[in-house]
KOLMIBA-84911 format. One record per residue (C-alpha): residue in three letters; x negated, y negated, z negated. Coordinates in steps of 0.5 Angstrom, whole numbers, plus 500, padded with zeros to 3 digits. Each point is the difference from the previous one (the first is absolute). Layout:
residues N
resn ALA, X X, Y Y, Z Z
...
//
This chain:
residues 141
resn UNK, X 500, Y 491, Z 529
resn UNK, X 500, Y 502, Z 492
resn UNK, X 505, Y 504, Z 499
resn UNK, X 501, Y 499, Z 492
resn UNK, X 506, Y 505, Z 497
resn UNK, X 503, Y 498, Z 492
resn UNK, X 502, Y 504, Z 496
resn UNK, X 509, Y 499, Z 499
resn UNK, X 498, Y 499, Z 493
resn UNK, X 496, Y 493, Z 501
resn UNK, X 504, Y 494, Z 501
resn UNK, X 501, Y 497, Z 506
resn UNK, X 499, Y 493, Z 497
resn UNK, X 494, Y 500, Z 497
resn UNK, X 497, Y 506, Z 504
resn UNK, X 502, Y 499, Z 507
resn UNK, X 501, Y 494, Z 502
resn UNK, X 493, Y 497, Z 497
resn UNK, X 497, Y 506, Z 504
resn UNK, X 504, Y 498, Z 506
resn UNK, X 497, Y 493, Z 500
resn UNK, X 493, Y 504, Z 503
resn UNK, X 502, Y 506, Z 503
resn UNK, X 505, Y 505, Z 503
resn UNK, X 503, Y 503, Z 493
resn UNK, X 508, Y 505, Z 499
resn UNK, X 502, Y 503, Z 495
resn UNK, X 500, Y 507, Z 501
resn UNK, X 508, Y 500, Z 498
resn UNK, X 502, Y 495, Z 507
resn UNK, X 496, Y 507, Z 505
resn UNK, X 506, Y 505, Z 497
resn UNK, X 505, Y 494, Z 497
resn UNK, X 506, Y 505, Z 499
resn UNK, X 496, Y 505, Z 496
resn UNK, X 498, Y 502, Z 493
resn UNK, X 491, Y 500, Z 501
resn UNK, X 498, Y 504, Z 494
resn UNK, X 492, Y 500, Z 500
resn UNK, X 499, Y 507, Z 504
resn UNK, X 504, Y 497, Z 506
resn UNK, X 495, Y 494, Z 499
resn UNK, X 494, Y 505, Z 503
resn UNK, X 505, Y 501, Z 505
resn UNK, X 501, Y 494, Z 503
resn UNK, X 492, Y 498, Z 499
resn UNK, X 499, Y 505, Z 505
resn UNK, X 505, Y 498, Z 506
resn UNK, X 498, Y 493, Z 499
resn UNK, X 493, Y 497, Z 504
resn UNK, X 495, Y 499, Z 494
resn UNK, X 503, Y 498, Z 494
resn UNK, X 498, Y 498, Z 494
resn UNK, X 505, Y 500, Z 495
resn UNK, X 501, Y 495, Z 494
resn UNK, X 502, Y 503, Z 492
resn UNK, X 500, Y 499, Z 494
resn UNK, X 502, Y 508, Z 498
resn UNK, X 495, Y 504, Z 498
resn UNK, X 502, Y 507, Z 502
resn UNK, X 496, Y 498, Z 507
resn UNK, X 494, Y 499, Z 496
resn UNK, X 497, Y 507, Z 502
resn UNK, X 496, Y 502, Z 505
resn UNK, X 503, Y 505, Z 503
resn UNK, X 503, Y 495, Z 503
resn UNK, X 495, Y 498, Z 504
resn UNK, X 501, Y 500, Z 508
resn UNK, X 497, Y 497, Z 506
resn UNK, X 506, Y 497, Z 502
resn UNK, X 502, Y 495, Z 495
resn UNK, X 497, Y 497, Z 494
resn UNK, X 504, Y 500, Z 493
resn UNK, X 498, Y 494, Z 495
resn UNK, X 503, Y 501, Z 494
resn UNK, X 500, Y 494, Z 495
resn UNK, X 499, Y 501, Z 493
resn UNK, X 504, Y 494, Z 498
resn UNK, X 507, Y 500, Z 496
resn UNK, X 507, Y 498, Z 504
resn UNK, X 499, Y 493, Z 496
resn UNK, X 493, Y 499, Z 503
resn UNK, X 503, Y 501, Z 509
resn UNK, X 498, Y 493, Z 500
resn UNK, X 492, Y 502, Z 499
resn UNK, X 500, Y 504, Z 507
resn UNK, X 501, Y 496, Z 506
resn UNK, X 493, Y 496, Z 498
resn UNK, X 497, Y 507, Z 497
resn UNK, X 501, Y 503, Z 507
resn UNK, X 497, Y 494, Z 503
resn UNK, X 495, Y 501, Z 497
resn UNK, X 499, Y 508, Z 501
resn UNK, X 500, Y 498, Z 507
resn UNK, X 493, Y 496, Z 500
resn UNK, X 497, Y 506, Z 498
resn UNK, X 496, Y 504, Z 505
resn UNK, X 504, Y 506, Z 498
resn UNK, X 506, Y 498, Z 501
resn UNK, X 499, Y 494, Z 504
resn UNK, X 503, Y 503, Z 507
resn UNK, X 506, Y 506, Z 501
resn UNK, X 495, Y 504, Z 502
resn UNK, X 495, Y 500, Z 493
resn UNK, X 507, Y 501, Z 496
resn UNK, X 503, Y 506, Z 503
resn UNK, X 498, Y 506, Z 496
resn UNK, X 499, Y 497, Z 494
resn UNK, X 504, Y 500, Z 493
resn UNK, X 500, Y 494, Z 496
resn UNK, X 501, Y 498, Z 493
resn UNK, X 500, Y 493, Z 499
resn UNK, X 499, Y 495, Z 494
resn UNK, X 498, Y 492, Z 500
resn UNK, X 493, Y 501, Z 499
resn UNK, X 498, Y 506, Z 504
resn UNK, X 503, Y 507, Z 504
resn UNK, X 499, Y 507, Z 500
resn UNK, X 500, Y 504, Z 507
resn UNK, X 500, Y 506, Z 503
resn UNK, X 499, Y 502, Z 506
resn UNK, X 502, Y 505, Z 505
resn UNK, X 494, Y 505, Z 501
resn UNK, X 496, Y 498, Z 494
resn UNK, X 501, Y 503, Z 494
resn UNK, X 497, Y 494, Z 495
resn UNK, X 504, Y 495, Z 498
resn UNK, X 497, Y 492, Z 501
resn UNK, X 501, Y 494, Z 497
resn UNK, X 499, Y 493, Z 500
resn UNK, X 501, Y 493, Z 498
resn UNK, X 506, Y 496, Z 502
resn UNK, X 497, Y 494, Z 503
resn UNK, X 502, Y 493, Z 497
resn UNK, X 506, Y 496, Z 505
resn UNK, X 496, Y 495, Z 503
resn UNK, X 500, Y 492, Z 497
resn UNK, X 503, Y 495, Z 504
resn UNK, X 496, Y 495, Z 502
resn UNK, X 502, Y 492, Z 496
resn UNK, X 499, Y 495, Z 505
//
């Protein structure tokens, strides 16, 4: 089962329950609701969970001195007002290869952006891109 983690900064209107509709999906503030989660304690929570990939809009987690083997960390080089474009821009990373399955994503560090993405990965050293595939046309009838 996916396991996604938003960030407490994404809206749970136009975020989470568009991901919802397709997979399992939790904000990161509902794993500790009584508790103030500053970014270093996001880490923290990342590795007592069953391989996560966590969800964000702030930059601060594109680095790849985060990189780990036990989750997966997308950053969305997208501003507040652009949350909405995240749910599809998932989708579509999940087709790809790379991130296709829990087992391709973990230990990546993604920077995401409309038209393409940027990855690290845990054990290497160069940074990859590629293109972000086109959402797929519905068929007319």
């Amino acid at each position: 089962m996916t396991q996604i983690i938003l960030d407490e900064h994404l809206n749970r209107k136009r975020v989470l329950i568009p991901i919802h509709s397709w997979t399992t999906v939790q904000s990161i503030d509902d794993l500790r609701p009584h508790e103030v989660i500053k970014d270093d304690r996001v880490l923290y929570l990342l590795h007592t969970l069953k391989q996560p990939t966590f969800v964000t809009i702030d930059d601060g987690f594109w680095d790849k001195n985060l990189r780990h083997p036990g989750y997966c960390i997308l950053y969305f080089a997208l501003s507040d007002n652009q949350q909405d474009q995240i749910p599809p821009l998932l989708r579509q990373l999940f087709r790809l290869d790379a991130f296709k399955t829990k087992r391709a994503r973990m230990g990546k560090v993604a920077r995401v952006h409309p038209t393409r993405m940027d990855y690290w990965q845990w054990g290497d050293e160069e940074r990859h891109t590629l293109p972000i595939p086109r959402p797929r046309q519905r068929r007319r009838r």
